[in-house]
RODO-2510 file (C-alpha; in nm, 4 decimals, decimal comma):
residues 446
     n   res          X          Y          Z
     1     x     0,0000     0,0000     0,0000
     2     x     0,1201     0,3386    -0,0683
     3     x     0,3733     0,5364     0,1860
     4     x     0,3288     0,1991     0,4212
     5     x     0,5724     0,2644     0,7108
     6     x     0,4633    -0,0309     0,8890
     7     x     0,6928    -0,2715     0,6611
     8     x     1,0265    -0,2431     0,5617
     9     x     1,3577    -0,1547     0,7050
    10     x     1,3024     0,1074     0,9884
    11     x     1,5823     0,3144     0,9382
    12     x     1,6058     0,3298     0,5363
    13     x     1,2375     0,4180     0,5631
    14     x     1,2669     0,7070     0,7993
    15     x     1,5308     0,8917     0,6143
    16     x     1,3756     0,8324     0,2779
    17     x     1,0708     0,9159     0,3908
    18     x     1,2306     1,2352     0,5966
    19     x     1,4605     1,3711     0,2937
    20     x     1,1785     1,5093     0,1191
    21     x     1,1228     1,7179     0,4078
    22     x     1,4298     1,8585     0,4454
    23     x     1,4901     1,9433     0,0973
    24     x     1,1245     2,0969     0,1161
    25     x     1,2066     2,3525     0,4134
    26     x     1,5690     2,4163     0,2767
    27     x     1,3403     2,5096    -0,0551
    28     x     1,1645     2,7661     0,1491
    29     x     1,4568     2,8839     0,3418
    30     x     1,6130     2,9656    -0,0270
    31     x     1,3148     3,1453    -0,1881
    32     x     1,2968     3,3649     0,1708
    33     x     1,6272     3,4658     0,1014
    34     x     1,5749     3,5549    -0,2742
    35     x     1,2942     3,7360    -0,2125
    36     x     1,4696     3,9758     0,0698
    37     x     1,6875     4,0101    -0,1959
    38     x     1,4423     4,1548    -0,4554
    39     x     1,2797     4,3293    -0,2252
    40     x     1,5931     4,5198    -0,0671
    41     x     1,7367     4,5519    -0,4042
    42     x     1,5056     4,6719    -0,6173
    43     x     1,2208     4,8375    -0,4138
    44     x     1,4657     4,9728    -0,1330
    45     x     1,5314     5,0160     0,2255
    46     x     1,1484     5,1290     0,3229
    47     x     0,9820     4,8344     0,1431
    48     x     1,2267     4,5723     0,3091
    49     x     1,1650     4,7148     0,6441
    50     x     0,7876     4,6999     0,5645
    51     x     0,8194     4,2867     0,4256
    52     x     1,0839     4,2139     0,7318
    53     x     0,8583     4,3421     0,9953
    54     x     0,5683     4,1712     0,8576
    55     x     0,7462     3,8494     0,8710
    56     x     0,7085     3,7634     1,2580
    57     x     0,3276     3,8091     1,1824
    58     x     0,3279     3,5996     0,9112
    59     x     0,5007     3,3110     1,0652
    60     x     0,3024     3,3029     1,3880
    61     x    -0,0263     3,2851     1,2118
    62     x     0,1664     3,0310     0,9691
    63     x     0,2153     2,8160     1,2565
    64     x    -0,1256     2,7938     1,3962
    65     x    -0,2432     2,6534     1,0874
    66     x     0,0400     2,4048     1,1103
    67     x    -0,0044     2,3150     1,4339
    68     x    -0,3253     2,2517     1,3483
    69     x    -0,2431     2,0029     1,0600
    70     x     0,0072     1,8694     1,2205
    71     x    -0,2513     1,7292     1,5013
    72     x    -0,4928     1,5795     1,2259
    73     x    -0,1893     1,4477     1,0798
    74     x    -0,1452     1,2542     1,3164
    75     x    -0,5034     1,1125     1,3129
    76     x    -0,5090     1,0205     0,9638
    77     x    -0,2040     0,8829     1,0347
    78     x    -0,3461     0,6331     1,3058
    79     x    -0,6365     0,5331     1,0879
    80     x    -0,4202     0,4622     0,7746
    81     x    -0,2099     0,2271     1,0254
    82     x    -0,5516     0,0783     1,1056
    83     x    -0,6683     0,0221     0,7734
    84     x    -0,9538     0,1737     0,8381
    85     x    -1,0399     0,3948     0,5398
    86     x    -1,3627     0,4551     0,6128
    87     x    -1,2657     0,6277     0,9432
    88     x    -1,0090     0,7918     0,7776
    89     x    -1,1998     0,9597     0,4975
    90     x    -1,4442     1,0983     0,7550
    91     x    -1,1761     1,2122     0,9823
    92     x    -1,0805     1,3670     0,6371
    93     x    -1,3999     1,5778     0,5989
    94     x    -1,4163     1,6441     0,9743
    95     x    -1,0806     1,7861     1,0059
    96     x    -1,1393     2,0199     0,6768
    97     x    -1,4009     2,1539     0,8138
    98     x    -1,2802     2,2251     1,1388
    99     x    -0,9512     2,3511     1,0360
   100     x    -1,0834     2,5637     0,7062
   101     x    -1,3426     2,7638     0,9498
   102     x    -1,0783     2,7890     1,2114
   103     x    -0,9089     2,9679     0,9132
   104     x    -1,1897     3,1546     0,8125
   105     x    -1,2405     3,3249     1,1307
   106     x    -0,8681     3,3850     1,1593
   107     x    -0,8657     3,5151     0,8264
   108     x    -1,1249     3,7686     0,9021
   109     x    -1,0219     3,8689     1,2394
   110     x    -0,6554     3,9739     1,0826
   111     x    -0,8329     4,1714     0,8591
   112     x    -1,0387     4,3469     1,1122
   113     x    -0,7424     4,4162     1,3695
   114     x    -0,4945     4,5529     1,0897
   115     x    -0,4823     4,9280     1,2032
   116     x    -0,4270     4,7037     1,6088
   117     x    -0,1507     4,5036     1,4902
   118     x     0,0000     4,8034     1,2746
   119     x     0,0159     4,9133     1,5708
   120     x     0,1508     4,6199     1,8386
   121     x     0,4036     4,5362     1,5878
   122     x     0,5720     4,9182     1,6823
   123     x     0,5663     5,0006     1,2800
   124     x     0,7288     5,3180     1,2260
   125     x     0,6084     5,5938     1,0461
   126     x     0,7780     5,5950     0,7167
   127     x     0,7201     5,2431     0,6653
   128     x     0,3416     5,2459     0,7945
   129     x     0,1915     5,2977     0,5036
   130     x     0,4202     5,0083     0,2845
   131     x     0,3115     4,7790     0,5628
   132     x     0,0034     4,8131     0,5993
   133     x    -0,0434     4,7555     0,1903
   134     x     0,1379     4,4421     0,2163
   135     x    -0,0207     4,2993     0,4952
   136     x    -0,3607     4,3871     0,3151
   137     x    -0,2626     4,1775     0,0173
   138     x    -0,0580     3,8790     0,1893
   139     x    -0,3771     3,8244     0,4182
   140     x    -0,5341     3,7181     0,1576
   141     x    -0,3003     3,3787     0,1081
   142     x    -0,3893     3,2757     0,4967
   143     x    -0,6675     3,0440     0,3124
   144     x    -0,3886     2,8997     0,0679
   145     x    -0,1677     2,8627     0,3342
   146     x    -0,4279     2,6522     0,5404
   147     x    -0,4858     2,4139     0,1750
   148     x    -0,1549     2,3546     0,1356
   149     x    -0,0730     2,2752     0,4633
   150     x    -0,3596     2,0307     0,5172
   151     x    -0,3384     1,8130     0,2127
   152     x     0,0613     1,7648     0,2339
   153     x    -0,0009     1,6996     0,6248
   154     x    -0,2468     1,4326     0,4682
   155     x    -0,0367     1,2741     0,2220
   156     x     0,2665     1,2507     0,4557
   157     x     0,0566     1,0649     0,7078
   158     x    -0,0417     0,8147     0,4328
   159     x     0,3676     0,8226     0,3484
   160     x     0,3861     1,0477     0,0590
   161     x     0,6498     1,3334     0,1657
   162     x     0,7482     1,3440    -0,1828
   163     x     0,4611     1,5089    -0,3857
   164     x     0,4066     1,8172    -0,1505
   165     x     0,7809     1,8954    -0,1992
   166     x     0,7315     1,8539    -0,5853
   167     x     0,4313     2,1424    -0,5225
   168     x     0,6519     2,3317    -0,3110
   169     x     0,9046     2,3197    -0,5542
   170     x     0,6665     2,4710    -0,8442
   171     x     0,5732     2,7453    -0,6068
   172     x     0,8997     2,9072    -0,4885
   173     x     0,9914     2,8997    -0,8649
   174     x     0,6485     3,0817    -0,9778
   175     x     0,7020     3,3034    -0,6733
   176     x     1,0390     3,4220    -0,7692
   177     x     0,9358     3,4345    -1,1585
   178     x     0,6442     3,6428    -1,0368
   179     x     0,8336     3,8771    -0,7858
   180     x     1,0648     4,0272    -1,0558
   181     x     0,7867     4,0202    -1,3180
   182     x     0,5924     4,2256    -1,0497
   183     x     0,8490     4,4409    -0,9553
   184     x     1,0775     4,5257    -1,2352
   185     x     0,8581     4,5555    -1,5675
   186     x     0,5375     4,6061    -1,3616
   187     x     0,5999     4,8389    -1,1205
   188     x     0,3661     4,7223    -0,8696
   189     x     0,6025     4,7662    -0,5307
   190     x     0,5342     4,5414    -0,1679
   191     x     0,2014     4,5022    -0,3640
   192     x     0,3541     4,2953    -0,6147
   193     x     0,5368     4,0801    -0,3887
   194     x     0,2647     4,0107    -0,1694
   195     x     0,0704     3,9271    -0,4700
   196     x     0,3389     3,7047    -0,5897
   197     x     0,3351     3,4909    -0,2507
   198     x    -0,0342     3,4737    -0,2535
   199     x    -0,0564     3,3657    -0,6127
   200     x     0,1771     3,0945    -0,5997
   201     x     0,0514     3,0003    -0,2688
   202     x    -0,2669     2,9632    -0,3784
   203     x    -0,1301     2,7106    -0,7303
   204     x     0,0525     2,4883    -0,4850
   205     x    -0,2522     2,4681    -0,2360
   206     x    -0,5375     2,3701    -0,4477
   207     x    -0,2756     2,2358    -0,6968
   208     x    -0,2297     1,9747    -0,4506
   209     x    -0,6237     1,9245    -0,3160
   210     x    -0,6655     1,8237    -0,6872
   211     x    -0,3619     1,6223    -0,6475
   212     x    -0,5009     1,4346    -0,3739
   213     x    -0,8697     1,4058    -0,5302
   214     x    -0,7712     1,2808    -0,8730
   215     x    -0,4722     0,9943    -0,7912
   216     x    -0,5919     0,8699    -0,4022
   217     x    -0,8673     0,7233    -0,4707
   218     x    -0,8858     0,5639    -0,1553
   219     x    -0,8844     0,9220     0,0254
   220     x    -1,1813     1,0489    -0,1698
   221     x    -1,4079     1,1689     0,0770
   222     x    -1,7934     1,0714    -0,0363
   223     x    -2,1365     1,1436     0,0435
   224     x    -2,1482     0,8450     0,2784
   225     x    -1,8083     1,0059     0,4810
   226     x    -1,9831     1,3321     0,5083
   227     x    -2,0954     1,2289     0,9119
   228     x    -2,0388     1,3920     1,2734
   229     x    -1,9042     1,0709     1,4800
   230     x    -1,8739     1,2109     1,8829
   231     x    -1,4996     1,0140     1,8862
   232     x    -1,3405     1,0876     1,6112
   233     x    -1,4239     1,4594     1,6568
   234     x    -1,3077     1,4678     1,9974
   235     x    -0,9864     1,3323     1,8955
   236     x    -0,9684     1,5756     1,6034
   237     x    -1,0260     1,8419     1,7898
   238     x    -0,7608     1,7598     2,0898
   239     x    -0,4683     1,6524     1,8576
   240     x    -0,5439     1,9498     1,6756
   241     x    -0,6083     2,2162     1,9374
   242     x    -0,2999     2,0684     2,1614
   243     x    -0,0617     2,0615     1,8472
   244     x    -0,1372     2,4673     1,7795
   245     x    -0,1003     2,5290     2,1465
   246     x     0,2533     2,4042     2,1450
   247     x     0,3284     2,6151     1,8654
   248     x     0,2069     2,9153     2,0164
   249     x     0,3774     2,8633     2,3246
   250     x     0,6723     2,7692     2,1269
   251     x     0,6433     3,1488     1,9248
   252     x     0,5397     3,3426     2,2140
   253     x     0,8875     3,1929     2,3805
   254     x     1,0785     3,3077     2,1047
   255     x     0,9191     3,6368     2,1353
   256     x     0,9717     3,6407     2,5042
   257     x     1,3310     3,5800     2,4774
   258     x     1,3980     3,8534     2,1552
   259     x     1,2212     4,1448     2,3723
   260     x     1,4920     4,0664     2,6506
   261     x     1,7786     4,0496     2,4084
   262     x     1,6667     4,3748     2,2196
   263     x     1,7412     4,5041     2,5668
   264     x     2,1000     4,4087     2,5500
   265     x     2,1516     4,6985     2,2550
   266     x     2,2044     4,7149     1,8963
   267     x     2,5208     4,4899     1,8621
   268     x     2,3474     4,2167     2,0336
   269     x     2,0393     4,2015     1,8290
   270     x     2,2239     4,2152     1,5158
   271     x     2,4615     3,8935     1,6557
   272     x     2,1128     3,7154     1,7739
   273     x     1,9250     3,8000     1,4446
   274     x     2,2022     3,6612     1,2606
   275     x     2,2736     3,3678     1,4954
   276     x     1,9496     3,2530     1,5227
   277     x     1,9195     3,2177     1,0983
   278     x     2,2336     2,9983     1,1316
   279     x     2,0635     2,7750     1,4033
   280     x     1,7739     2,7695     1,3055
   281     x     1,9103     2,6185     0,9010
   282     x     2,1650     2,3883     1,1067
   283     x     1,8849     2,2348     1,3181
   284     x     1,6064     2,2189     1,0572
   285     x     1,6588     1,8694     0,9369
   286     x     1,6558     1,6820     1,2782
   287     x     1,3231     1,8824     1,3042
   288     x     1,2017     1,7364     1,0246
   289     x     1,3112     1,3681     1,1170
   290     x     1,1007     1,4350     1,4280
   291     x     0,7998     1,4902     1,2186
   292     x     0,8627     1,2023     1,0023
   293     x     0,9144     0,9889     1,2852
   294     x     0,5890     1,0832     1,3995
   295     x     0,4177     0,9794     1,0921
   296     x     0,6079     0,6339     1,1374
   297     x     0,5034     0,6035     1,4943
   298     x     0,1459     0,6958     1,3873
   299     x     0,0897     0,4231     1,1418
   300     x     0,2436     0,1711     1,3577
   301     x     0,0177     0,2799     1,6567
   302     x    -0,2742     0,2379     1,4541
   303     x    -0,1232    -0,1021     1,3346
   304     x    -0,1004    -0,1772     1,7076
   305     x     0,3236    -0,2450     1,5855
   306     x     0,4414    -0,2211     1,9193
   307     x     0,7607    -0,3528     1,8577
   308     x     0,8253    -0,2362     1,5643
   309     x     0,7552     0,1188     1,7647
   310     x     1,0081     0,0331     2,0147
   311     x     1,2664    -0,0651     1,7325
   312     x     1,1806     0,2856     1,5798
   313     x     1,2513     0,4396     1,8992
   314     x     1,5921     0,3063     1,9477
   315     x     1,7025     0,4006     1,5636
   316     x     1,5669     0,7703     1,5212
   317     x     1,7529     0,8222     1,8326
   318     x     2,0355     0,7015     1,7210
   319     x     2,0317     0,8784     1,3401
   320     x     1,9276     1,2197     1,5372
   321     x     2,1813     1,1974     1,7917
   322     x     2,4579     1,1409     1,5272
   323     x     2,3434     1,3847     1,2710
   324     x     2,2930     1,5998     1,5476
   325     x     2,6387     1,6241     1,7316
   326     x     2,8046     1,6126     1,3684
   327     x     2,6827     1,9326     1,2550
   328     x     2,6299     2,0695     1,6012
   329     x     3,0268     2,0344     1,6462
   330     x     3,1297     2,1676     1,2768
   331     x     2,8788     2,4915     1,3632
   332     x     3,0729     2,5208     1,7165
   333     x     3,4277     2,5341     1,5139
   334     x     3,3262     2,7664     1,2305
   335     x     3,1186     2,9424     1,3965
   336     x     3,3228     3,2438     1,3515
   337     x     3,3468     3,1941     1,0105
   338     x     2,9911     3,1468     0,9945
   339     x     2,9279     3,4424     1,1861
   340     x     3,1356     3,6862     0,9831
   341     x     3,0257     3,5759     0,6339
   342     x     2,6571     3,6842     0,7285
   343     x     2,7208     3,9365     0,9617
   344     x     3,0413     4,0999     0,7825
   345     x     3,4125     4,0860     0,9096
   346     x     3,3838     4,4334     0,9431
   347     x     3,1229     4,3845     1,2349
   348     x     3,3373     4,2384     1,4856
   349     x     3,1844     4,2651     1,8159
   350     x     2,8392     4,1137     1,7114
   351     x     3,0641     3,8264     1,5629
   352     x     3,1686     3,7714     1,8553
   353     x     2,8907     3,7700     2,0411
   354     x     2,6910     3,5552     1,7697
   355     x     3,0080     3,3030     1,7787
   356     x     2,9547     3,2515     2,1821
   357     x     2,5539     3,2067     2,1205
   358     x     2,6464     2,9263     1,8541
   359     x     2,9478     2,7413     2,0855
   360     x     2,7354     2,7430     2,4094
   361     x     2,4178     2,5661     2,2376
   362     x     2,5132     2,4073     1,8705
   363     x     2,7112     2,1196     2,0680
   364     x     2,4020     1,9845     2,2494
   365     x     2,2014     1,9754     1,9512
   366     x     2,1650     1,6502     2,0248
   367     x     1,9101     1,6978     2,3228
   368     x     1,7253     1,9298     2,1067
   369     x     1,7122     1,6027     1,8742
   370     x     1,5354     1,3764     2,1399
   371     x     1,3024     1,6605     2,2248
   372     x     1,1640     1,6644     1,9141
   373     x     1,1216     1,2726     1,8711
   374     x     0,9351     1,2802     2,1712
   375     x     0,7193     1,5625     2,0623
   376     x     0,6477     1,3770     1,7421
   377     x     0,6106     1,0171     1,9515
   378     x     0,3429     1,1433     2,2306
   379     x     0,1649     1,3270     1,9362
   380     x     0,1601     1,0215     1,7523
   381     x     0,0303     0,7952     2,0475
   382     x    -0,2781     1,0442     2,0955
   383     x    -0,1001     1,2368     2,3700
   384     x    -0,0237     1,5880     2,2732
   385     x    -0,1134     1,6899     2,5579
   386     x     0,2347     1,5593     2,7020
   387     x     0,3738     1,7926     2,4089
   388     x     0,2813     2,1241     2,5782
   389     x     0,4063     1,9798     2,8697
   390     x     0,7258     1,9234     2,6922
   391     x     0,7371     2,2791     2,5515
   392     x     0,6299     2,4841     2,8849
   393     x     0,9292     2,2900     3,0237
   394     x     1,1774     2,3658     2,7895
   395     x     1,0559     2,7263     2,6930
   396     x     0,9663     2,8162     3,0585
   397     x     1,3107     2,6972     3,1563
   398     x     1,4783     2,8803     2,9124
   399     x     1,2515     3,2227     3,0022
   400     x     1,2554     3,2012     3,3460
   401     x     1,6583     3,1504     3,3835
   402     x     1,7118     3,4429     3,0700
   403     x     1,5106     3,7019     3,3379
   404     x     1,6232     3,5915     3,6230
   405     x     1,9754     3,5424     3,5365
   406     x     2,0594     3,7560     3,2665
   407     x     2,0479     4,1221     3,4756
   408     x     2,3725     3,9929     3,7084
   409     x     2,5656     3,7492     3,4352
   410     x     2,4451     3,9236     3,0600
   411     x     2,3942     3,7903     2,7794
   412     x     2,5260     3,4267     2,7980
   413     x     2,2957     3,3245     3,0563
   414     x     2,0746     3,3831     2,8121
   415     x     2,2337     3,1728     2,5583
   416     x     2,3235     2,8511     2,8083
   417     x     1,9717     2,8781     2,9089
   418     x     1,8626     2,7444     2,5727
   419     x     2,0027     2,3390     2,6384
   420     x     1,9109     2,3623     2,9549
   421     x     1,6001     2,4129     2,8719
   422     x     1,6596     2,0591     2,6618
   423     x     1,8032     1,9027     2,9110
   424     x     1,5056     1,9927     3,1322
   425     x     1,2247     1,8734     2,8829
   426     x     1,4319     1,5837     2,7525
   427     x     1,4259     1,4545     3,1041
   428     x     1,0309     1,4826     3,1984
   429     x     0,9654     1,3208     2,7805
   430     x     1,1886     1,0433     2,8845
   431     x     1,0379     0,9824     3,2462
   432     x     0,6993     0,9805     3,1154
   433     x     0,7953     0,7482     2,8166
   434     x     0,9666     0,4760     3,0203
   435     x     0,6923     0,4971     3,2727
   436     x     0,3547     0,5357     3,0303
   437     x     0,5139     0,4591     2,7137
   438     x     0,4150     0,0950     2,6438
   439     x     0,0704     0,1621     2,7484
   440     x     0,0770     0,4340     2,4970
   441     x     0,1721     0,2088     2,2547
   442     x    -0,0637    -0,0785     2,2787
   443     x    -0,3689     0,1196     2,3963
   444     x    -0,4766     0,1862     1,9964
   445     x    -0,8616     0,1494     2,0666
   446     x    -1,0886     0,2956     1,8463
***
């Protein structure tokens, strides 16, 4: 059966299955680049200010959607393990549902509170009015951004991680075609580029619905799948609704932490700004593996493959943890390098400060590694509750020693207080997995 992670060599499957999302994110991480770079250089200093400051925004709605895909993700994921394609196809037209007027109402509301968040996101004057034109066009891709994300959540948790990156792929090259059509010959300014997101947002979102519709049969939802079971909406709704809330926490963390940097002065925002791009591109792909993993664990839940779990278990630690402490040590000896080919030689205190962030936390990548597999195992087994858990103890950690700390040692509390964090959330997800885990595991009732 297609994208059937429940047979088959553990580990070949997990990084196959895994390497399309990689390449898929690394694909993004390119095009966000290239258009900064079209933006700054042909439109200016205003209209990149206007796009960069819009970008937090952007991203933290992005992720509620994905949290929220994620969590049926994991659902469909279960019932494929199951077999149970009837189940699945309703959880199909539940979730949509659900989800797309969760969207709507989030769409709407960002439209109402523009001249609010204009002014919460501290937009200054000469850039207001930029801003506020590109938000006003880019809003309008929230309800692309929710298609996409939903039917290559869907296909992963059948197995297919390939075909969304193929969409992907088509999009970040119609996107860049369309941003200099837009902005050189055209003329249209941050209109033109938030057009050219939404456009190509919109070709790989419904792009791949009709993917889905026309090649999966078996995922064809019907007039018969169209009903309202109790169960399968409570579980919708908890995965879901648990899976967003850990990516809000996780975002409201990360804005947490940058308001007490920005305190530290210019030179130290620049360093973290630039340090943070580096980790977040070096730690990307052990994120993804987590996901994957998660589908893997899902299907075998559902196929009640305990020990084929527990193999799982053993393995994605293993690949993590090696992948992990390779590139975590390479970042921690280049890191100057690293630092000064973004940030310019010619900048060399935030260098230095960037290359102490990157050698107090890229070396315990590794921790950061597990964390993730457990986030995408106790999502997988049903419990994502135990997620937020997971994230509270890892961001609150990191928070509440950055505050407390940072006023009487500076900035590199801040920084050390990142692993710790790790350390701290690795150490409850382990505790509760050697102590609940197996029930987890075996308890795959309907």
């Amino acid at each position: 059966m297609r994208g059937d992670l429940t047979q088959g060599g553990i580990t070949k499957g997990l990084l196959l299955f895994a390497l399309p999302l990689v390449c898929g994110n690394l694909l993004q991480q390119l095009y966000n680049l290239v258009d900064t770079w079209l933006v700054g250089r042909f439109l200016g200093e205003a209209a990149l200010a206007a796009v960069g400051s819009s970008y937090i925004l952007m991203t933290f709605l992005t992720s509620i959607l994905l949290g929220l895909c994620m969590g049926s993700s994991a659902y469909f994921a279960i019932q494929f393990g199951r077999r149970d394609m009837a189940r699945l196809r309703q959880g199909i037209f539940q979730s949509f549902l659900i989800i797309g007027g969760l969207t709507l109402v989030l769409n709407l509301g960002v439209f109402l509170a523009l001249p609010w968040i204009l002014q919460v996101l501290r937009i200054p004057a000469e850039v207001l009015a930029p801003a506020r034109t590109y938000l006003w066009w880019v809003f309008w891709g929230i309800a692309a951004t929710f298609f996409y994300n939903f039917f290559a959540s869907l296909l992963r948790a059948v197995g297919d991680s390939v075909t969304p990156l193929k969409f992907l792929g088509v999009s970040v090259v119609l996107n860049i075609g369309l941003d200099v059509l837009f902005l050189l010959p055209m003329g249209l300014g941050v209109m033109g580029a938030a057009l050219a997101t939404v456009l190509s947002q919109y070709t790989a979102g419904l792009g791949l619905a009709l993917y889905a519709w026309k090649t999966v049969p078996h995922l064809r939802v019907g007039k018969e799948d169209r009903t309202w079971e109790v169960s399968s909406v409570r579980s919708i709704l908890s995965l879901s609704l648990f899976t967003c809330l850990q990516q809000s926490v996780m975002n409201g963390g990360i804005l947490a932490i940058q308001g007490l940097v920005n305190s530290f002065g210019t030179t130290v925002m620049a360093a973290f700004a630039v340090a943070s791009k580096i980790d977040t591109l070096c730690y990307m792909p052990i994120q993804d593996f987590g996901n994957a993993f998660s589908t893997f664990v899902g299907q075998n839940y559902g196929a009640g493959r305990r020990d084929r779990i527990q193999k799982g278990v053993v393995r994605a630690a293993a690949c993590s943890a090696a992948f992990s402490l390779a590139v975590g040590l390479l970042v921690a000896w280049q890191a100057p390098r690293l630092m000064a080919f973004f940030a310019g030689a010619q900048a060399v205190e935030a260098v230095g400060v960037g290359t102490g962030f990157l050698r107090i936390e890229a070396p315990f990548y590794f921790a950061l590694g597990i964390l993730f597999l457990l986030y995408g195992y106790f999502r997988a087994v049903d419990r994502p509750a135990v997620s937020v858990v997971l994230t509270v103890c890892s961001l609150g950690t990191r928070v509440a020693l950055a505050y407390a700390l940072s006023p009487f040692l500076g900035v590199t509390v801040i920084w050390a207080a990142i692993p710790i964090g790790w350390f701290f959330a690795d150490a409850v997800g382990l505790f509760l997995l050697r102590r609940e885990g197996t029930a987890f595991v075996i308890s795959h009732n309907t």
